[in-house]
Every structure is written in structure tokens, then in C-alpha cells.
C-alpha positions in Angstrom: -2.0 -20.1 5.9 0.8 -19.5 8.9 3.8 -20.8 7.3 6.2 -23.7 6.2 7.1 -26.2 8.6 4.7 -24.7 11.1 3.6 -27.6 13.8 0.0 -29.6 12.7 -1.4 -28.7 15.9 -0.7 -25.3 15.6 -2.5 -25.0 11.8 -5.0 -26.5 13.0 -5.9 -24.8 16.2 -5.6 -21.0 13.7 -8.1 -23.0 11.0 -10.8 -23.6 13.9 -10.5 -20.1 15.3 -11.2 -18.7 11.5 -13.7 -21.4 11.1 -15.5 -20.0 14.2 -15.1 -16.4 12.9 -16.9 -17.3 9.5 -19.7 -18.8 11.0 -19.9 -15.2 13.6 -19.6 -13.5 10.7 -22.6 -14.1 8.7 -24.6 -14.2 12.2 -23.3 -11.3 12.8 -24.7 -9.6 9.8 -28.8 -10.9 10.0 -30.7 -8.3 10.3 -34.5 -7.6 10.7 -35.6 -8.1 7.2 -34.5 -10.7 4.8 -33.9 -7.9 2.3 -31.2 -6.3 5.0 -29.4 -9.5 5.5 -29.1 -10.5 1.9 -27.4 -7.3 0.8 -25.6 -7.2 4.5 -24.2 -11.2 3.8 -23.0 -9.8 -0.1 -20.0 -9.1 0.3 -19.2 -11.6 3.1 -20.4 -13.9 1.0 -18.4 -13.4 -1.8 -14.8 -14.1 0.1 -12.0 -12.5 0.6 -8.3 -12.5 2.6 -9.7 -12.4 5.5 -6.1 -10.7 6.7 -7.3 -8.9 9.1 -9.2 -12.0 10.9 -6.0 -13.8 10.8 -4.0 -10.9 12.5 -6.3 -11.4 15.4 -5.8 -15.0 15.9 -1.9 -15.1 15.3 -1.9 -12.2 17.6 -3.9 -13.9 20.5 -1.8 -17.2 20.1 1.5 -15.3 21.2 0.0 -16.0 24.7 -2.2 -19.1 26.0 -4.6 -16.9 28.0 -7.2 -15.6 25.1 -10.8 -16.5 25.6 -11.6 -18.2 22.4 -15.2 -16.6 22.0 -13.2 -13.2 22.5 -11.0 -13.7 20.1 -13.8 -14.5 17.3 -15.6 -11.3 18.6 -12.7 -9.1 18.2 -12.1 -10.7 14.9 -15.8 -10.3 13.8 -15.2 -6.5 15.0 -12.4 -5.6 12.6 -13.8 -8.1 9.5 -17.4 -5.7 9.7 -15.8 -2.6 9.9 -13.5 -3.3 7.1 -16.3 -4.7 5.1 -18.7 -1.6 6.3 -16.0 0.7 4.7 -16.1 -1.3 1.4 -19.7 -1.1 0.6 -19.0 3.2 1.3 -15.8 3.0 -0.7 -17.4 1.5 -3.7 -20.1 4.3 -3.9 -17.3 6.8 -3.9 -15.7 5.0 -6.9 -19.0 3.9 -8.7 -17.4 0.3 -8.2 -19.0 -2.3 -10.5 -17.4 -5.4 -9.2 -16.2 -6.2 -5.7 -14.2 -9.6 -5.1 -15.3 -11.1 -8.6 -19.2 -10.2 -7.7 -20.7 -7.0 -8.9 -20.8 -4.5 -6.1 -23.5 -4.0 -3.8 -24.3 -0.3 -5.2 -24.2 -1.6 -8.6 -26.7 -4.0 -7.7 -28.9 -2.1 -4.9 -28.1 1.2 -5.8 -26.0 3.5 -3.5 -28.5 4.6 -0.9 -29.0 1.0 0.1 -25.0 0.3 -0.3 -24.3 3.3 2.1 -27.3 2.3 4.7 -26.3 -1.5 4.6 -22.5 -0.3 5.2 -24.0 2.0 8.0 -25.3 -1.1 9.6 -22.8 -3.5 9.6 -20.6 -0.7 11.0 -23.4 -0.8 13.9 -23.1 -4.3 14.2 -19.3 -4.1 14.6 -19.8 -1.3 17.4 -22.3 -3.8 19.4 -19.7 -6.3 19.3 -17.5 -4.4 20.5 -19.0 -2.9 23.4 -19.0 -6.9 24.3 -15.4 -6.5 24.9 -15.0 -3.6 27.0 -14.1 0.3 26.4 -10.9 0.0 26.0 -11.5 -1.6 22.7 -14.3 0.4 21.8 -12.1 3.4 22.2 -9.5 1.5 19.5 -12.2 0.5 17.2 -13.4 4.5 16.6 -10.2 6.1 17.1 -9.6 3.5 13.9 -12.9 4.3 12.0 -11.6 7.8 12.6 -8.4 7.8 10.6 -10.4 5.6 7.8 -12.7 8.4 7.4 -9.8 10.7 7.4 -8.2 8.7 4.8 -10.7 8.7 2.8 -11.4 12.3 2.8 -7.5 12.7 2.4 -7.5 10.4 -1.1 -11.2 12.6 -2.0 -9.4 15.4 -1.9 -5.7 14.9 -2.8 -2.9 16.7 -2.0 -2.5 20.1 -1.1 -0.7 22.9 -3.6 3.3 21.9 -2.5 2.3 19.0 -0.9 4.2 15.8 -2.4 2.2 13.4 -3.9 4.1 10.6 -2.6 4.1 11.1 1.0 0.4 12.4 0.6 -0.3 8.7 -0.9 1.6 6.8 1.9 -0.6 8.8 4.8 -3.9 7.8 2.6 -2.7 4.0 2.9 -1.5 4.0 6.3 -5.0 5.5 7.4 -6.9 3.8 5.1 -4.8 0.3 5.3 -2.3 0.6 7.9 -4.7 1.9 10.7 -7.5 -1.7 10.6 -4.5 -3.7 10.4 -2.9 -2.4 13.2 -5.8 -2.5 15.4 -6.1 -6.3 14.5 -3.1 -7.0 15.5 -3.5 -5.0 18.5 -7.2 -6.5 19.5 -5.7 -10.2 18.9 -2.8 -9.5 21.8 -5.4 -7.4 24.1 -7.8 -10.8 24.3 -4.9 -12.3 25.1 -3.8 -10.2 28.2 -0.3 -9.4 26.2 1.6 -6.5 28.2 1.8 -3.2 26.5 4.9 -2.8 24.9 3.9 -6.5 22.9 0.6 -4.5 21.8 2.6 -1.5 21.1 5.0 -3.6 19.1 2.0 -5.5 17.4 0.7 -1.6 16.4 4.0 -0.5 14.6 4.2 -4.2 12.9 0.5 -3.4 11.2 1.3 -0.6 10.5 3.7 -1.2 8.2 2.5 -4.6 7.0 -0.8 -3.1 6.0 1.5 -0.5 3.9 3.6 -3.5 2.3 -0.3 -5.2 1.7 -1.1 -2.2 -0.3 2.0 -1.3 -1.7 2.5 -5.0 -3.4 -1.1 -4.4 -4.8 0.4 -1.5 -6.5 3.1 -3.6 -8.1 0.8 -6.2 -9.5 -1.5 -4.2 -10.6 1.3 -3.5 -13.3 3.8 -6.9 -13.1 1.3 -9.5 -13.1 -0.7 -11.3 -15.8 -1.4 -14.3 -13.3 -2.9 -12.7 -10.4 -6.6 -12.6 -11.5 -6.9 -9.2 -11.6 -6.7 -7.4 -15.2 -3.6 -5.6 -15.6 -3.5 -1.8 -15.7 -7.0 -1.3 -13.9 -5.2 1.3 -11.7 -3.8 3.3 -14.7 -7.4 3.0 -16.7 -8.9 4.4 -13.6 -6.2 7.1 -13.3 -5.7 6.0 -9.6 -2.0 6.9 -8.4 0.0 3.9 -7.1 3.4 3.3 -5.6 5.0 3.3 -9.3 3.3 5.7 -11.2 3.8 8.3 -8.5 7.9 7.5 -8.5 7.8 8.0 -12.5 5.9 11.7 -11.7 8.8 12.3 -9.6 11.0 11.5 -12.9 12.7 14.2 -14.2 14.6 12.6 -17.3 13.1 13.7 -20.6 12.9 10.3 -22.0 10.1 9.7 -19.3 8.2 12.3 -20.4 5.9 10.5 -22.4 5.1 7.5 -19.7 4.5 10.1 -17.8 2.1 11.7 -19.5 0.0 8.4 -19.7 0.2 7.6 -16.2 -1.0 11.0 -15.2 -4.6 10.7 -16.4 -6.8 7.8 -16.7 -6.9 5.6 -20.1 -9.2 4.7 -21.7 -7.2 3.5 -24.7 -6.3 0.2 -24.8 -2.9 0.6 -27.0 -2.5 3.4 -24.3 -2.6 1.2 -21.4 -0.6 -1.9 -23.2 2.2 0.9 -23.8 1.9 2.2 -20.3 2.5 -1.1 -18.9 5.0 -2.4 -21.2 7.1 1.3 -20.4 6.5 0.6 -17.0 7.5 -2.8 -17.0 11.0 -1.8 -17.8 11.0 1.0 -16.4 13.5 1.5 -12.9 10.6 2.7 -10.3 9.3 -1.3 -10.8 12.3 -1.9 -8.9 12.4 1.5 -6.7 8.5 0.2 -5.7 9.7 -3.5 -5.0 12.7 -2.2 -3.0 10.4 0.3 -0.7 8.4 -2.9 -0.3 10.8 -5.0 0.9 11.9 -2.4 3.4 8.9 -1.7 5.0 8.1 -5.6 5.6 11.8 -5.8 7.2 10.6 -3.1 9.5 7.5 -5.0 10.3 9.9 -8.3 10.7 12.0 -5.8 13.3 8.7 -5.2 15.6 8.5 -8.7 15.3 11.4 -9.7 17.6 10.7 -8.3 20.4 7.4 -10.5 20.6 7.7 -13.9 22.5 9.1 -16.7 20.1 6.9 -19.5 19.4 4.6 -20.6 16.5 2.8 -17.4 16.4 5.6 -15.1 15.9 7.3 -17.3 13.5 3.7 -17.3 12.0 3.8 -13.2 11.8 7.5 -13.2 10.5 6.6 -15.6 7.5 3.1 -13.4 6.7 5.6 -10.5 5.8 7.5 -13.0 3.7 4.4 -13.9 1.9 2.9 -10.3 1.4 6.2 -9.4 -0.3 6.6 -12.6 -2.7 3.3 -11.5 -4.4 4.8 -8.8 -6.2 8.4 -10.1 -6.5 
């Protein structure tokens, strides 16, 4: 959870604060009518990372002054807002499944999905307000550059526009942005001096980029990660790789590229895709941009005060990179 050789009391003290957050979680999310609450708890119910939770409590143990009911609030903030975005983002892409469940619009229908993600996005802002105006001015200034993000991938890049750089300002809105601000929210409760939360904003940044980025990778390197190989190139969604092939301009790429520039439907098409892909260079161009971007995380890193929780934050960019090496 924090990282090897990482002092007992220290594990410990990060498990309780998540503990707590699980519990405000689904709290959080009753609503008025049974019906609300069960689709509201769905996803929540069905798991997940909880990265961004975790950001928030290794950020509020850099310093010993965090309130420990305001670090589960700003925690419980970020969680819903990320959650909210899901049950919207899965309309958008007529989602069937959603963390190994099917999806809340494939079982409600949309109009509930969007209205349920509608209100757990209100029951992130009344947290918030619990914490003062400084964070609810983070919180929405966040929400906006989701939305942007999302409008920005809806739309895709402009006529001259490259694709690449297009996709890495979709992921740092879409990603980057809620990471940072949990980072940033955990150091806040915890009184940290700008330039820490500052510091703690660059380092999400680019760690929610590596999260992504790695998801990219697996989607085509791994048979052992759960997910089902190739569901990006099925889908025709452009990742880290397939976008560094497009940029290809050797003729013997000319056929992988014209199978990762529409979605496939074929499943000898998508076994050939990956297998070319496989052994193809841009695996190790996409691992290689990885592993720079978490060593620019690890470089806001230093500047934080050492201790458990920075050596905690250091090791989470280790781990985020091992899943796709």
C-alpha cells in the first residue's frame, strides 16, 4: 500500500485513515430514496484503486497537524467527484461494464446514470463547502478542466493539431487535474506551506499522466492484468502507442497502422494488431515516456519534507511504472 520496508505504525495509521474514508464514502452517497442510494453506492460498491483517496492521506501525513475528520472529508471530496465523472463518462461511451460490474447506464439507463452522477457531484460540493473556500475554489476550478477534457477527447483534435500532444492535454485534464488536487487537498488539511502544495500539484500532475499512460501499455503487453487485451484498439480509442505508430512513417508500418487507426471488430484483426505491436519499437518509446514522466514526479518529490510519507510518494511512482514494465 505505501511501500517496502515502510515502518508498521506508519501502514497502519494510512489503513485507518482509508478505513474511515470507506465508511464516509457510502454515507456520503444515501440519498432520500432507497432507489437513489442503491444506484448512487454502485459503483462505490463495486471497488476500485482508490488512488486518489490515498494521495490525500500520504499528502496530509508529510505534516502532523491534519485534522483526521478533514482529511477523510477532503478524501470523500475527490473519491465522489471522480466517481460522479464515471457514471457521465460511461454514457458518453455506452460503457457496459465498469470495475468488473455492468455500468450503471447499462443497468438504469442513461438518464438515471447522468442524474445519479449529477448528485454525487452535489454531495462532493456539500463536503466541500465543509472545508472552506479555498477548497471549494480547487474542487471546481478541477471539475472545470474535466469537463474541458472531456469535451477536448469528444471532439478531437483540431485540422494541424497533433494527435499526440492533443491526447496528453485530454489525460492531464481528465487524469492529471483530480490527482493533483488530491495531492494538493491532502497537504492543505495539513497546514503544508505553499510551495509543498505547489510541489504536491506538479507531482499529480505528472503521476496521474504516468497512471494513464501505463494503462495504455497494458492494454496491449499484458495477458495477466484482468483486463482483456486489445479493448482500446477494438474500441478504436487512441493510446500512448498507437498514436507513436501514426506518427510512423516507415512503409513497413503501414499496415499496423492501418489497424490501429479504426476500431476492430475482427478478432484475427486485433490478435495481429497486438502481436505487431508487441514487437513493434513505440512499446518501448511508450514505456520510456513513462518512466520519464514518473522521474519528474520523483523530482517534485524532493523538495517535500523527508519522512515516511515522502518515501511513501516516491515508491507510488515506482509502483505505477512496474505495471507496465
Amino acid at each position: 500500500m505505501t511501500h517496502p520496508g515502510a515502518d508498521p505504525a506508519f501502514e497502519a495509521e494510512v489503513r485507518e485513515r482509508l478505513d474511515a474514508i470507506e465508511a464516509a464514502l457510502h454515507a456520503t452517497a444515501l440519498a432520500d430514496t432507497p432507489f437513489v442510494t442503491e444506484v448512487s453506492r454502485h459503483l462505490l460498491a463495486a471497488g476500485g484503486k482508490r488512488f486518489r483517496p490515498l494521495l490525500v492521506v500520504l499528502a496530509s501525513q508529510l505534516y502532523a497537524d491534519a485534522a483526521p475528520a478533514d482529511v477523510v472529508k477532503a478524501a470523500v471530496v475527490m473519491e465522489l467527484t471522480h466517481v460522479a465523472s464515471l457514471y457521465h463518462d460511461d454514457v458518453m461511451d455506452s460503457a457496459d461494464v465498469r470495475r468488473g460490474v455492468p455500468s450503471a447506464n447499462s443497468r438504469y439507463g442513461n438518464e438515471v446514470a447522468i442524474l445519479v452522477g449529477d448528485y454525487l457531484f452535489a454531495r462532493a460540493s456539500s463536503t466541500v463547502a465543509q472545508l472552506g473556500t479555498e477548497y471549494v475554489a480547487l474542487q471546481a476550478e478541477t471539475f472545470a478542466r474535466l469537463v474541458q477534457g472531456q469535451i477536448a477527447e469528444t471532439r478531437g483534435p483540431a485540422a494541424g493539431e497533433d494527435p499526440l500532444a492533443h491526447y496528453l492535454s485530454v489525460v492531464a485534464d481528465k487524469t492529471g487535474s483530480l490527482i493533483a488536487a488530491s495531492a494538493m487537498f491532502g497537504a492543505m488539511v495539513a497546514g503544508a506551506p505553499r510551495e509543498v502544495v505547489a510541489a504536491l500539484a506538479a507531482y499529480g500532475e505528472e503521476i496521474g499522466l504516468v497512471f494513464q499512460l501505463s494503462d495504455d501499455i497494458i492494454d496491449i503487453a499484458s495477458d495477466t492484468s484482468g483486463k482483456t487485451p486489445g479493448t482500446d484498439l477494438r474500441e478504436g480509442v487512441a493510446t500512448l502507442p498507437t498514436l507513436l505508430l501514426g506518427a510512423s512513417e516507415d512503409p513497413a508500418d503501414a499496415r499496423l497502422r492501418d489497424l490501429v487507426s479504426r476500431p476492430l471488430s475482427d478478432d484475427a484483426e486485433v490478435a495481429e494488431a497486438l502481436a505487431g505491436l508487441r514487437a513493434h519499437r513505440v512499446m518501448d518509446d511508450a514505456r520510456a515516456e513513462v518512466e520519464r514522466r514518473a522521474e519528474s514526479a520523483r523530482a517534485h518529490v524532493a523538495v517535500l519534507p523527508p519522512g515516511e510519507a515522502r518515501d511513501a510518494l516516491v515508491a507510488l511512482c515506482d509502483t505505477v511504472v512496474q505495471r507496465s514494465s
